[in-house]
C-alpha positions as CSV (number, residue, x, y, z in Angstrom):
1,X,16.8,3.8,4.9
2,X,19.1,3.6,2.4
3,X,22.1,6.1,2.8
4,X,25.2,7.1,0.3
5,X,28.2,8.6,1.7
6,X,30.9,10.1,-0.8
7,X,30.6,7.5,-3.1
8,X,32.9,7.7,-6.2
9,X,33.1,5.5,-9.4
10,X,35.0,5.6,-12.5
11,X,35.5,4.1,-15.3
12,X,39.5,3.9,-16.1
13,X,40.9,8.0,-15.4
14,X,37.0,9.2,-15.6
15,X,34.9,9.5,-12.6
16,X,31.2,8.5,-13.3
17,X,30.0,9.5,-9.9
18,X,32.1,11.7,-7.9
19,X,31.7,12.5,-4.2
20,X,27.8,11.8,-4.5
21,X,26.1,11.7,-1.0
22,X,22.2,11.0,-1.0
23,X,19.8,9.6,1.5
24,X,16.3,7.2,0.6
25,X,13.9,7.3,3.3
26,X,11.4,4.7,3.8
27,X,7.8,5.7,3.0
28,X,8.6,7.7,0.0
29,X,9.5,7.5,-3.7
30,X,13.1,8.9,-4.5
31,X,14.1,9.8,-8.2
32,X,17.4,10.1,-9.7
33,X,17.6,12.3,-12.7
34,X,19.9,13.9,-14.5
35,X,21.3,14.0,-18.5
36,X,23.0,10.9,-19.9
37,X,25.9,10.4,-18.7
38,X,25.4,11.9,-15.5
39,X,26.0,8.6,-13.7
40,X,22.2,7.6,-12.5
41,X,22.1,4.0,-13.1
42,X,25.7,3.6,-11.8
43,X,25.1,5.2,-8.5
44,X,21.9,2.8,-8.1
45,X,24.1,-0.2,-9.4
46,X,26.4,0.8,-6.3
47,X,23.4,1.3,-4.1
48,X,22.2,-2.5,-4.2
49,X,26.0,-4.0,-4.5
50,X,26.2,-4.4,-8.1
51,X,29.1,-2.0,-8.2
52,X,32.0,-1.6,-5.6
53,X,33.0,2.3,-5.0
54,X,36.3,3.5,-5.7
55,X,35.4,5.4,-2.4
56,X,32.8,5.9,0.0
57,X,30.2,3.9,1.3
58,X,26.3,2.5,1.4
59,X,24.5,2.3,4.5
60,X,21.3,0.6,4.6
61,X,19.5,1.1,8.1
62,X,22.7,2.9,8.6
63,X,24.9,-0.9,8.7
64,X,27.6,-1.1,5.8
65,X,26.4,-3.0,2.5
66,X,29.3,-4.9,3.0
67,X,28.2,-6.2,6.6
68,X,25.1,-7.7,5.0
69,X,24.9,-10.6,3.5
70,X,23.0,-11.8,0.0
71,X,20.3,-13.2,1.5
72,X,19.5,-10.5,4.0
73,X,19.8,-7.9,1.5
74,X,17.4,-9.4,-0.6
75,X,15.0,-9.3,1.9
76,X,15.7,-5.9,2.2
77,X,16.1,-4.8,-1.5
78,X,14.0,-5.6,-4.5
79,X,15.6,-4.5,-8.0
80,X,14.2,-4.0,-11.3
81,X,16.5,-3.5,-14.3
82,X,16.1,-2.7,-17.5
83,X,15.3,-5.9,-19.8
84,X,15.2,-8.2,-16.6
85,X,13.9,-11.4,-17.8
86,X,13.6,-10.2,-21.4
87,X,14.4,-13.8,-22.7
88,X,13.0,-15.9,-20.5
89,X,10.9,-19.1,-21.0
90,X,9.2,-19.1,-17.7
91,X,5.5,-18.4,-17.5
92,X,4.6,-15.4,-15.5
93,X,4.1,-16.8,-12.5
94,X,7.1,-18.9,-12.8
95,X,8.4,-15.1,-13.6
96,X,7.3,-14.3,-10.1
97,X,7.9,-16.9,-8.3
98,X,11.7,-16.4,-8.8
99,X,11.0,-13.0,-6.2
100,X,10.8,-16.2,-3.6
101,X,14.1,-17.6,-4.1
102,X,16.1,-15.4,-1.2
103,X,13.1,-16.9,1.1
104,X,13.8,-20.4,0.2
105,X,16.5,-22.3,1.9
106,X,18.9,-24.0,0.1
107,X,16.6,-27.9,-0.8
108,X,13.1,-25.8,0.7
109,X,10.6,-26.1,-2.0
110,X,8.4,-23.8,-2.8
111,X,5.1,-24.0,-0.3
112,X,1.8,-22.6,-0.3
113,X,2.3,-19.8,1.1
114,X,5.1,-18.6,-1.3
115,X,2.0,-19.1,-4.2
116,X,-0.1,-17.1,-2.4
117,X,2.5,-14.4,-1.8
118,X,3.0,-14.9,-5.8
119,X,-1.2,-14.2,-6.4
120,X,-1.1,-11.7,-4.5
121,X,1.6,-10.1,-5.9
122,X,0.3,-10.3,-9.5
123,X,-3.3,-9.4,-8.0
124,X,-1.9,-6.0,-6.6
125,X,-0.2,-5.1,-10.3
126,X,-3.5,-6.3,-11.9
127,X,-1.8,-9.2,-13.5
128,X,-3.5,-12.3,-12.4
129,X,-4.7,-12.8,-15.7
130,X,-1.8,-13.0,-17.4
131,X,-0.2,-16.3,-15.0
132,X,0.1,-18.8,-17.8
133,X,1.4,-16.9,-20.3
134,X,4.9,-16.6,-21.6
135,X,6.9,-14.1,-20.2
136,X,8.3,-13.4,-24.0
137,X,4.8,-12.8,-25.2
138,X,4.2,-9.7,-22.8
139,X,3.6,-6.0,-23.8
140,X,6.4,-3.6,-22.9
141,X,4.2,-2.5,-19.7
142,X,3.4,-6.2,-19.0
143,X,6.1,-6.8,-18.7
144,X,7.5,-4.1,-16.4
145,X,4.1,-4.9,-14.6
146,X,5.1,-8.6,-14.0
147,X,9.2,-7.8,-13.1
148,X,7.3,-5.4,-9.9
149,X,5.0,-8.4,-9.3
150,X,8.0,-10.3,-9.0
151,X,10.2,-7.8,-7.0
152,X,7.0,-7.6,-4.6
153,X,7.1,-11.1,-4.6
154,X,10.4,-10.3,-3.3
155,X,9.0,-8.9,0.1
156,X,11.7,-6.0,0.3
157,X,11.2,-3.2,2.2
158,X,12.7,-1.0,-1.0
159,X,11.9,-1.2,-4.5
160,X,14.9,-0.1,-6.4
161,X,14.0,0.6,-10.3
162,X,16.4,1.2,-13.0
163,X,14.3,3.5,-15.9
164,X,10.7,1.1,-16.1
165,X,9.4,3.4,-18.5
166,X,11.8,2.5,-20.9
167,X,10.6,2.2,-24.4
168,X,7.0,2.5,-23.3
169,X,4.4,4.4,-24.5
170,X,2.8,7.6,-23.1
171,X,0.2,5.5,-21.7
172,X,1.9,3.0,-19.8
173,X,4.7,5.3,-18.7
174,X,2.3,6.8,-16.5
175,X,0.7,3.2,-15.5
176,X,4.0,1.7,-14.7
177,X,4.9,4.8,-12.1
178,X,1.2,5.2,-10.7
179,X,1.5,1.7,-9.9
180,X,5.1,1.9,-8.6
181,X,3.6,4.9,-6.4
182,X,0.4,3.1,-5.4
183,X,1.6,-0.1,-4.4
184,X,4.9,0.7,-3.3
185,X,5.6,2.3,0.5
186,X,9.5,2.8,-0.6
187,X,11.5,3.2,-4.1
188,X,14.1,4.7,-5.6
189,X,13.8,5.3,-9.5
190,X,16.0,6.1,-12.4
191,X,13.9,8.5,-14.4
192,X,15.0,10.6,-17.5
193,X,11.7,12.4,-18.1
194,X,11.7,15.1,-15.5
195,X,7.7,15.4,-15.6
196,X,7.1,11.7,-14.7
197,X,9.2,12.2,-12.0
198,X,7.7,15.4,-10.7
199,X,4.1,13.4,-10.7
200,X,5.4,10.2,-9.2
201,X,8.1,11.2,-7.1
202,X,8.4,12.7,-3.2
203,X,11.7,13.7,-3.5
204,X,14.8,13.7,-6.6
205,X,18.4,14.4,-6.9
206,X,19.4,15.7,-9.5
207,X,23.2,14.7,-11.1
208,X,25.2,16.5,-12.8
209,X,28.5,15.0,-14.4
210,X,28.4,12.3,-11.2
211,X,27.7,14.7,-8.7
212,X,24.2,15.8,-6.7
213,X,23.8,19.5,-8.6
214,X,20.2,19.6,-6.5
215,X,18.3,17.4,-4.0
216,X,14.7,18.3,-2.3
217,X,11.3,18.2,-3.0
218,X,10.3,18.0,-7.0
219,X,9.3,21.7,-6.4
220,X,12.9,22.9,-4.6
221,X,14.8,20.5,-7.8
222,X,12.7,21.2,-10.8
223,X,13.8,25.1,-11.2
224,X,14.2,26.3,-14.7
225,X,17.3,28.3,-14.4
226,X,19.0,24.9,-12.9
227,X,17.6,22.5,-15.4
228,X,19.3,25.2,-18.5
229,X,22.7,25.0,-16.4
230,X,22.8,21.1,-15.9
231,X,20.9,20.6,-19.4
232,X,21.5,23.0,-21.3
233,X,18.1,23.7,-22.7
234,X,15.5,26.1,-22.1
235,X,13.1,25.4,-19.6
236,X,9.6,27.1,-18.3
237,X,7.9,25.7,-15.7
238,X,3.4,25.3,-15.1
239,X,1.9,23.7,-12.5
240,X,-1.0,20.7,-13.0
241,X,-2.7,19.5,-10.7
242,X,-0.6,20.5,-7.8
243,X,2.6,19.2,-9.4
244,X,5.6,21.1,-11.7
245,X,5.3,20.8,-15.0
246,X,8.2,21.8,-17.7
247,X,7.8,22.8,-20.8
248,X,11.5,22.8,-23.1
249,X,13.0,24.4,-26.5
250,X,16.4,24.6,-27.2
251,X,18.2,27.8,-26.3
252,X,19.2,29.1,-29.3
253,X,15.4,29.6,-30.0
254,X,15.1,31.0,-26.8
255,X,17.3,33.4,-27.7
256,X,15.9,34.6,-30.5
257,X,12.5,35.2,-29.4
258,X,14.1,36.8,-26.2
């Protein structure tokens, strides 16, 4: 479980995340939304120790971040940023195989078993066929496919994913997050559109100028009078397949169809 108490951030006078308290439970997929600006990707930079808070803290199975060290937490944490790896030279299973290093001691060469955790690991993202290729020479979602071979590589027991649909198409923004959802017991993703995340996500929080303005189900979050206060745009809500979907226009044309 991954747990944030209070946690405030700022950069200079202005607080990025302010008094933000969430919690990420294992066995379920977690997405933090909200409008630029609205201080996603630094609260999941503080969640895995990229950041230090100004105040407040990170739990993870309720120990301090602080009281763990590198290599534990990255046996308990597997992160996926945006352009990890983007100029690489490594083939993609030398891609991978990097997800072994906090398993490795220090003069430990790889064994194995650590190329068998790799296979598997691009088996399960449907990527063996892509092994002996260059990294550079990957697809958008090949990429993003290979970096969560490589975080399950990892063996964490949470995936941690900073926007992998990213400059993706339709197509493989749902591929990416079906496979994140498929393959993936625990996550916690930075999503901007708010219908991936009502597909692909258990539960979201919703930020609003660095603090949590909602946190729930998608179905308690996703309410259209919330989602006009927080992004000031009209929204109307449908359902498909059994999850919300939102349909937008901007509110002066709202207005004047009203």
């Amino acid at each position: 479980m991954i747990g944030a108490e209070h946690l405030t951030y700022a950069y200079g006078d202005r607080p990025v995340v302010d008094d933000t308290s969430l919690i990420a439970r294992p066995g379920r997929v977690l997405g933090l939304i909200g409008p630029n600006g609205s201080g996603k990707t630094t609260l999941l930079r503080m969640l895995y120790g990229s950041l230090r808070p100004s105040h407040g803290r990170v739990t993870i199975d309720e120990r301090p971040l602080e009281a763990w060290s590198r290599r534990e937490l990255a046996r308990k944490l597997a992160v996926v940023v945006q352009e990890s790896g983007a100029e690489s030279t490594l083939t993609v299973a030398e891609q991978v195989m990097l997800g072994r290093l906090p398993s490795l001691g220090t003069f430990r060469r790889t064994s194995t078993g650590d190329h068998e955790i790799v296979g598997d690991a691009l088996a399960r993202v449907g990527a063996t066929h892509l092994a002996d290729r260059p990294f550079t020479a990957l697809s958008g979602g090949e990429r993003q496919r290979v970096l969560i071979a490589r975080a399950l590589a990892q063996q964490g027991e949470f995936l941690l994913l900073d926007e992998p649909t990213n400059h993706l198409d339709i197509r493989y923004q749902h591929e990416v997050l079906d496979l994140v959802s498929s393959v993936v017991d625990s996550a916690l993703i930075v999503l901007h559109d708010l219908n991936l995340a009502a597909r692909y996500c258990d539960d979201l929080v919703l930020l609003d100028r660095g603090r949590v303005a909602a946190a729930g189900t998608p179905d308690e979050v996703l309410d259209p009078e919330l989602l006009q206060q927080v992004y000031a745009i009209h929204a109307s809500r449908a359902e498909l397949d059994g999850h919300p979907q939102l349909l937008f226009r901007p509110l002066r044309h709202a207005r004047s169809n009203a």
